[in-house]
Structure formats: C-alpha cells, structure tokens
Chimera marker file (.cmm) of the C-alpha trace (Angstrom):
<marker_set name="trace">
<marker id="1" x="64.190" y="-83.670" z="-84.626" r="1" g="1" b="0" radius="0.5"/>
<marker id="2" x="60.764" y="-84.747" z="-84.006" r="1" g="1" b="0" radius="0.5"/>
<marker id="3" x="58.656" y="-85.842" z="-86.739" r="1" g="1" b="0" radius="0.5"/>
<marker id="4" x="55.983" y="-82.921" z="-86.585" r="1" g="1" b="0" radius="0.5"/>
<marker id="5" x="59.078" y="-80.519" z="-86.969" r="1" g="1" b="0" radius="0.5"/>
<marker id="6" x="60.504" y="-82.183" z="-89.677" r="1" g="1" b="0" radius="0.5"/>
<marker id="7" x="57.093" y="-82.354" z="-91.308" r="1" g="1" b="0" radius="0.5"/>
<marker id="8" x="57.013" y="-78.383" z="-90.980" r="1" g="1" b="0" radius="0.5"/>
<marker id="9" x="60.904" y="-77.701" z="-92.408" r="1" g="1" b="0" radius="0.5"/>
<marker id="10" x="60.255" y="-80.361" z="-95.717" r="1" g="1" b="0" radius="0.5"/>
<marker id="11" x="57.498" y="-77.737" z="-97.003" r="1" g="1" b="0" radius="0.5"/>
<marker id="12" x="60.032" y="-74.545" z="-95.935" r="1" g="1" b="0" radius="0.5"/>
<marker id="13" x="62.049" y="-72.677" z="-98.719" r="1" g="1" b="0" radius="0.5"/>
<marker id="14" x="64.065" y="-69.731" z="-97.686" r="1" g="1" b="0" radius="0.5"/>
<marker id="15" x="64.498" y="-66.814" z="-99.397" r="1" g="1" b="0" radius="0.5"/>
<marker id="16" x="65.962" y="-63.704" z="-100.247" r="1" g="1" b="0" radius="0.5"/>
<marker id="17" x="66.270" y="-60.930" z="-102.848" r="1" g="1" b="0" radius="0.5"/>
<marker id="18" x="69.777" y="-60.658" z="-104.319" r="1" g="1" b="0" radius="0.5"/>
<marker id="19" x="70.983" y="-57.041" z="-104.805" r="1" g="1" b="0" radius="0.5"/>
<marker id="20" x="68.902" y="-54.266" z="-103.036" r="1" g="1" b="0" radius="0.5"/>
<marker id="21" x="65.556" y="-54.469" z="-100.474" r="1" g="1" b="0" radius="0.5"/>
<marker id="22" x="62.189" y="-55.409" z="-101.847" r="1" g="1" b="0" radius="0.5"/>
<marker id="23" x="59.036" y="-54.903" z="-99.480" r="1" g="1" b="0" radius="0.5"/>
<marker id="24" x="57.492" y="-58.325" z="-98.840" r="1" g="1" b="0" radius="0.5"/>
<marker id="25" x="54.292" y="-57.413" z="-100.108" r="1" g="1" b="0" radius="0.5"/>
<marker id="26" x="56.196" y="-57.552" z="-103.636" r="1" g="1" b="0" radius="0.5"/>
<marker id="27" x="57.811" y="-60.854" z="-102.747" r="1" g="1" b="0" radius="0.5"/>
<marker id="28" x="54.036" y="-61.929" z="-102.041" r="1" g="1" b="0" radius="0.5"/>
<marker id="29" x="53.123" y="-60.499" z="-104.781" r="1" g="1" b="0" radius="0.5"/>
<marker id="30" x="55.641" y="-63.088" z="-107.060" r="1" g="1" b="0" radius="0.5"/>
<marker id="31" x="53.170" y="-65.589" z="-106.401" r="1" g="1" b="0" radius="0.5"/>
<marker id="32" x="51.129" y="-64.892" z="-109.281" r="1" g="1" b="0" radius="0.5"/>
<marker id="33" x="53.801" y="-66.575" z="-111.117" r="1" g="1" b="0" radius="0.5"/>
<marker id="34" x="53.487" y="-69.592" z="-109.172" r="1" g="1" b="0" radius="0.5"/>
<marker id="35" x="50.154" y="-70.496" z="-110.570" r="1" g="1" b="0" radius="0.5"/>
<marker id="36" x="51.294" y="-74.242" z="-110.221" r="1" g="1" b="0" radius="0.5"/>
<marker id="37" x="51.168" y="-73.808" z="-106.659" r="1" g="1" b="0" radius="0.5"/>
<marker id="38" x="48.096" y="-75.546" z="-105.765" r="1" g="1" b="0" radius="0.5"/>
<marker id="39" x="47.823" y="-75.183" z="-102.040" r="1" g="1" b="0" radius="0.5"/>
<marker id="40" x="48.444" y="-72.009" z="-99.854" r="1" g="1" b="0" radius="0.5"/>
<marker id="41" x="51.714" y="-69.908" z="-99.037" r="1" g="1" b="0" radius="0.5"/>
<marker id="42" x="52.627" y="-68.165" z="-95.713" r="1" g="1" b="0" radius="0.5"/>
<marker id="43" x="55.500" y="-65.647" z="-95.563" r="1" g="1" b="0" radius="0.5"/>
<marker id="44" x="57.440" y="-64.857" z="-92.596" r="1" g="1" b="0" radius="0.5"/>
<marker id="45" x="59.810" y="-61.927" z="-92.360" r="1" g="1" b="0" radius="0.5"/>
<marker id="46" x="63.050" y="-63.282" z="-90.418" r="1" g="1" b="0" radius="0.5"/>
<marker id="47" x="64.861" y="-60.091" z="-90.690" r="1" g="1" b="0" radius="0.5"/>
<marker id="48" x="67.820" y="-59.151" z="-92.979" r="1" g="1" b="0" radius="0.5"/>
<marker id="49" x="65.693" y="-59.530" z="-95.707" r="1" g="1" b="0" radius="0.5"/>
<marker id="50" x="65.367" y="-63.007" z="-95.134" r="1" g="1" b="0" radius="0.5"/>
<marker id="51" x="62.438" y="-64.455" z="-95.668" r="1" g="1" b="0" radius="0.5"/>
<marker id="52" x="60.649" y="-68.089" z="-94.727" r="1" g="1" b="0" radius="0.5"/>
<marker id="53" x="58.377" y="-69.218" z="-97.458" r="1" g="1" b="0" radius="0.5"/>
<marker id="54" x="56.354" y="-72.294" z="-95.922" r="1" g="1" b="0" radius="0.5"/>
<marker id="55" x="53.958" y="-74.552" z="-98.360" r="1" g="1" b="0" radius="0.5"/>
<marker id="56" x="50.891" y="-76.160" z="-97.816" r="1" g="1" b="0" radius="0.5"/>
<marker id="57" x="52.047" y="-78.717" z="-100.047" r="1" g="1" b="0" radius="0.5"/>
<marker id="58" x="55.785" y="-80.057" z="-100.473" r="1" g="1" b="0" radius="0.5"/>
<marker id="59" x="55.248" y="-80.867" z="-103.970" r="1" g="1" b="0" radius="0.5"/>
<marker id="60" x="54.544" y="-76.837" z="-104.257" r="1" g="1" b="0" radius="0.5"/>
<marker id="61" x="57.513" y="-76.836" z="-102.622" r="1" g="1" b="0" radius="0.5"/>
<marker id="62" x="59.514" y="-78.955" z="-104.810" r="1" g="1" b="0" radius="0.5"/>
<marker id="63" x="57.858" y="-77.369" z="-108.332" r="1" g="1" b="0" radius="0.5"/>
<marker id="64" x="59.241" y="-73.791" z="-106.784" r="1" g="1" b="0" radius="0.5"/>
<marker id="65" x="62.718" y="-74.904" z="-106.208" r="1" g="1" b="0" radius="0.5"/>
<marker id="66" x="63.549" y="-76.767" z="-109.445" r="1" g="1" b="0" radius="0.5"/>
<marker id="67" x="61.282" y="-74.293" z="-111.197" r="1" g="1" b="0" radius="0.5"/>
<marker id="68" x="64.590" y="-71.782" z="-110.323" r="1" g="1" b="0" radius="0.5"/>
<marker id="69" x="65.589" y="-68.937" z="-111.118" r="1" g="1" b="0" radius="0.5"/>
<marker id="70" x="62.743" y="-66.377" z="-110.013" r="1" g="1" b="0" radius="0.5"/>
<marker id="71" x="63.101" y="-62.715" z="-110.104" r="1" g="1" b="0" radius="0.5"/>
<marker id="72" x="61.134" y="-59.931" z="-108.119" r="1" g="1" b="0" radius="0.5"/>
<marker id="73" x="61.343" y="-56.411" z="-109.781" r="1" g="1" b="0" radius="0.5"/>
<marker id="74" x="63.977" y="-57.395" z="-112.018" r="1" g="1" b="0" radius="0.5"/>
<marker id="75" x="66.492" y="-58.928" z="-109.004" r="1" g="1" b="0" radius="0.5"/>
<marker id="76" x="67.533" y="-62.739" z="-108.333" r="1" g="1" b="0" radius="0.5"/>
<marker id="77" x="64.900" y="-64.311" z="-105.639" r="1" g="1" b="0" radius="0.5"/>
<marker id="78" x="67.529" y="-66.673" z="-103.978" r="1" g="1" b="0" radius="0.5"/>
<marker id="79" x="65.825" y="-69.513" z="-102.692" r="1" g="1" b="0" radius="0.5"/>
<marker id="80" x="67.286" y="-72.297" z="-100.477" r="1" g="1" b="0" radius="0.5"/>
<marker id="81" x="66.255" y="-75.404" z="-98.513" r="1" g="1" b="0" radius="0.5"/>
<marker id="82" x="65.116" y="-74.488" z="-94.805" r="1" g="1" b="0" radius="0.5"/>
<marker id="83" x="68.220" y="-75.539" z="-92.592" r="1" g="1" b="0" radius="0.5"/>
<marker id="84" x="68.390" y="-75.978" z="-89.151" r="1" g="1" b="0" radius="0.5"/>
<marker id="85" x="69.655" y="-73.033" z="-86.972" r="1" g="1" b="0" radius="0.5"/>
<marker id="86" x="69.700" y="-70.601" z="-89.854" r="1" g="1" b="0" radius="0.5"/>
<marker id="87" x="70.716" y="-67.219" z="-88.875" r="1" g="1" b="0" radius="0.5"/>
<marker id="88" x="69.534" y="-64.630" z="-91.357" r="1" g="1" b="0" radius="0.5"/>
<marker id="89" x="72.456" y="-62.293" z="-90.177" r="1" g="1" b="0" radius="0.5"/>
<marker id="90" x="75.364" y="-64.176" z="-90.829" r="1" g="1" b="0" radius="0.5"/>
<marker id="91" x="74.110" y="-66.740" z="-93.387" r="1" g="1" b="0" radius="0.5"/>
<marker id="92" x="75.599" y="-65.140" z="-96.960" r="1" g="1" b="0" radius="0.5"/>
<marker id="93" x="74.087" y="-65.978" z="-100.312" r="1" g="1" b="0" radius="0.5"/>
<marker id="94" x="76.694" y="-67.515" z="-102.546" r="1" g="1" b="0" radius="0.5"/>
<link id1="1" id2="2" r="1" g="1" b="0" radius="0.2"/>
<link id1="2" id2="3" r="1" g="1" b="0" radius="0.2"/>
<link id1="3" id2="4" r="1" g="1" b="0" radius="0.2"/>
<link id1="4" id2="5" r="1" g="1" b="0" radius="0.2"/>
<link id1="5" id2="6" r="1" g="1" b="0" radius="0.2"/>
<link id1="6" id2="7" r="1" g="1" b="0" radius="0.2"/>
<link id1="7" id2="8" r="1" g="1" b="0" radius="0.2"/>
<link id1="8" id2="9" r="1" g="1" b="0" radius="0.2"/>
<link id1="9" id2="10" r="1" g="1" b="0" radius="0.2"/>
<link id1="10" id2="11" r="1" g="1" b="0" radius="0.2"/>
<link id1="11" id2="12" r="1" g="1" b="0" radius="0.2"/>
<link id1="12" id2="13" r="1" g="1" b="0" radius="0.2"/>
<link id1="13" id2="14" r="1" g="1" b="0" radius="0.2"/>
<link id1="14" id2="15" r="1" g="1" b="0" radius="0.2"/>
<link id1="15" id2="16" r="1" g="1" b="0" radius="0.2"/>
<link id1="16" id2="17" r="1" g="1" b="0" radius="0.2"/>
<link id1="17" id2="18" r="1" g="1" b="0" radius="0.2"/>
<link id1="18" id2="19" r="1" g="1" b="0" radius="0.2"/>
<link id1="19" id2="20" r="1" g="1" b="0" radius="0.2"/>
<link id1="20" id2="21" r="1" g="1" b="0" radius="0.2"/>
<link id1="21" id2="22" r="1" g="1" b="0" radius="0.2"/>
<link id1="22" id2="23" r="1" g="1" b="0" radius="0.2"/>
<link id1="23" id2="24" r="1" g="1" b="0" radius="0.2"/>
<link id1="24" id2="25" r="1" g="1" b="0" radius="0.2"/>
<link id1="25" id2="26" r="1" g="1" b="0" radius="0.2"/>
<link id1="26" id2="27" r="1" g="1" b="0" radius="0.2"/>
<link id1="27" id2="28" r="1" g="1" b="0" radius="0.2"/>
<link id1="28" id2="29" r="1" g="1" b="0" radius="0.2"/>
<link id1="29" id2="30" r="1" g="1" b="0" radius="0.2"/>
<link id1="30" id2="31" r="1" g="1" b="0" radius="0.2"/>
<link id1="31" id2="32" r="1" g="1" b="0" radius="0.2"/>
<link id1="32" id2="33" r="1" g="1" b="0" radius="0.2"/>
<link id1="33" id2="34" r="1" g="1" b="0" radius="0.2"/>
<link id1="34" id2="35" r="1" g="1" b="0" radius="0.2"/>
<link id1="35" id2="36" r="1" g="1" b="0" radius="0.2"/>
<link id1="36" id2="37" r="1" g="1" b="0" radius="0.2"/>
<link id1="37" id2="38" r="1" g="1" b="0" radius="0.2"/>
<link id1="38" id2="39" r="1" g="1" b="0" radius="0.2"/>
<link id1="39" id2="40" r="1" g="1" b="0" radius="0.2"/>
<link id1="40" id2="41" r="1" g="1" b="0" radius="0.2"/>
<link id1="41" id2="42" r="1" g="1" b="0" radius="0.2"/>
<link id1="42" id2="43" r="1" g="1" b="0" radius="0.2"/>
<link id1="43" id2="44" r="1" g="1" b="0" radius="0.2"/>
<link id1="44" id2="45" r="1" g="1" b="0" radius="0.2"/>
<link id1="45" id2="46" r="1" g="1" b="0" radius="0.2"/>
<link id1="46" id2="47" r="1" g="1" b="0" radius="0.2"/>
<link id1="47" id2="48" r="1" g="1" b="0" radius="0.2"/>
<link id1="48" id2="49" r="1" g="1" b="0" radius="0.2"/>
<link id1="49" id2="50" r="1" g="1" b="0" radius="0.2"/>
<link id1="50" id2="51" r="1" g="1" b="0" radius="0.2"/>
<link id1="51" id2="52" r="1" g="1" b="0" radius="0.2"/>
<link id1="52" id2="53" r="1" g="1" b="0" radius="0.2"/>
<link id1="53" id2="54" r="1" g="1" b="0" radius="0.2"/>
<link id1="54" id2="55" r="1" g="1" b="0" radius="0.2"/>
<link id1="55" id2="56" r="1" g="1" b="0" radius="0.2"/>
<link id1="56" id2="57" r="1" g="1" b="0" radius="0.2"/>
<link id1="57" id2="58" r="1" g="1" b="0" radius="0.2"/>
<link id1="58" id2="59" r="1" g="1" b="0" radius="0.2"/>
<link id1="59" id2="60" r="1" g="1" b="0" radius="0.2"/>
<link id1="60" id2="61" r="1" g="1" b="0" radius="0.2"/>
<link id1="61" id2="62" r="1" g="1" b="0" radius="0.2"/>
<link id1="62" id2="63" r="1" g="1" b="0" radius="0.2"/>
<link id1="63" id2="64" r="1" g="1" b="0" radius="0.2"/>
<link id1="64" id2="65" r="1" g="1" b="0" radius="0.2"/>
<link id1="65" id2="66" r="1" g="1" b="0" radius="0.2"/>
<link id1="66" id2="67" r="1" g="1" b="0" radius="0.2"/>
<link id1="67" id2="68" r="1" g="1" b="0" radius="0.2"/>
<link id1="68" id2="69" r="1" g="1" b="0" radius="0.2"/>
<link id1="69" id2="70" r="1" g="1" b="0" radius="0.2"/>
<link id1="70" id2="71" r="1" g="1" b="0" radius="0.2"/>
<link id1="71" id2="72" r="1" g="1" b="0" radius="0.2"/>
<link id1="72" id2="73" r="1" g="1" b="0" radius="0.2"/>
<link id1="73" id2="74" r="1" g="1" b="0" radius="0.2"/>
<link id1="74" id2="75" r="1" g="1" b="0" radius="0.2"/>
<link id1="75" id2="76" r="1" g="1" b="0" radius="0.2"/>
<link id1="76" id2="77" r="1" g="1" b="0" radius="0.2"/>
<link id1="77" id2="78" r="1" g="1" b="0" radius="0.2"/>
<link id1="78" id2="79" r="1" g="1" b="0" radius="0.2"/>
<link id1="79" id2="80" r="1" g="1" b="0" radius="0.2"/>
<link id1="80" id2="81" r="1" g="1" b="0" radius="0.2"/>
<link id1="81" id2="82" r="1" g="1" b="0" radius="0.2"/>
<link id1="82" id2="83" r="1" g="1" b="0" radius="0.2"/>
<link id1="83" id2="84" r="1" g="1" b="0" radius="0.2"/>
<link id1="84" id2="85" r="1" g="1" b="0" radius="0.2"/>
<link id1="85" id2="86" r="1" g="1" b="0" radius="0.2"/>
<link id1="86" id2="87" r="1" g="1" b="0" radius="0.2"/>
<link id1="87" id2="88" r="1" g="1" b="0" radius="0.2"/>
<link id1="88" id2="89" r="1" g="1" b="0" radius="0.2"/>
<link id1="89" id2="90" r="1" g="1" b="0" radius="0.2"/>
<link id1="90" id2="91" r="1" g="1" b="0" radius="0.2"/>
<link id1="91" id2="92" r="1" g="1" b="0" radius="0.2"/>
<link id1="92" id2="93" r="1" g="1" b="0" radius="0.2"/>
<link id1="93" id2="94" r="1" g="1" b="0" radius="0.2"/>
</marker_set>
C-alpha cells in the first residue's frame, strides 16, 4: 500500500446505522455531538447504507471510535476501522 493511501485509510471510520435506513443528512447531522472533533468531516455514501466517514485529523478519528457507542434517531451508529477491499454489500455488521 503506498504511504499516501495508507495516510488516507488511518483517518477513515466506516459506518452504518443498525436497524432501519437513516438519510445521510441525519448521519451528518450526528456531528453536533462530536464537538471534540476539531478538524473537518467528509461523508461518502458507499451504498447499502454504508457509509465512509474520513477525518481531517486521526486523533478525531481515534476520540470517535473509543468515544463508542453513538446513536442516530434512536438506532446503533456501527462504526468500524476502514479495511481494505470492503464491500458494503456483503460485509455484515456483527
């Protein structure tokens, strides 16, 4: 992997709503509660409900993940570490 890609993927979180659909602009929205976060966010819709959560900063990053559980509208946000080749139509939460 070269070293600008693996620069990009150690600031990735993936995640997904568990239970029914949530628009992204309400995942977006979650954000507010991240008011640790000190640098930007960028969401990108990977289908299935999947959804790629990159950081400006890893430490944002980091604070997010052990900061777990979040919840959008009441459901589980699942979030996991970026891995290579994910597949957001056969990769199951468990």
């Amino acid at each position: 992997m070269s070293n600008s890609l693996e620069t990009f993927v150690s600031c990735c979180l993936l995640g997904k709503i568990w239970g029914e659909p949530v628009p992204l602009p309400a995942i977006i929205h979650r954000k507010n509660n991240w008011k640790f976060v000190k640098r930007q966010l960028e969401y990108v819709d990977l289908g299935n409900d999947w959804i790629l959560i990159r950081f400006a900063n890893c430490q944002d990053k980091v604070m997010v993940y052990n900061e777990r559980p979040w919840f959008v509208n009441g459901l589980n946000f699942v979030l996991l570490p970026w891995v290579p080749l994910f597949d957001p139509y056969s990769t199951p939460i468990t």
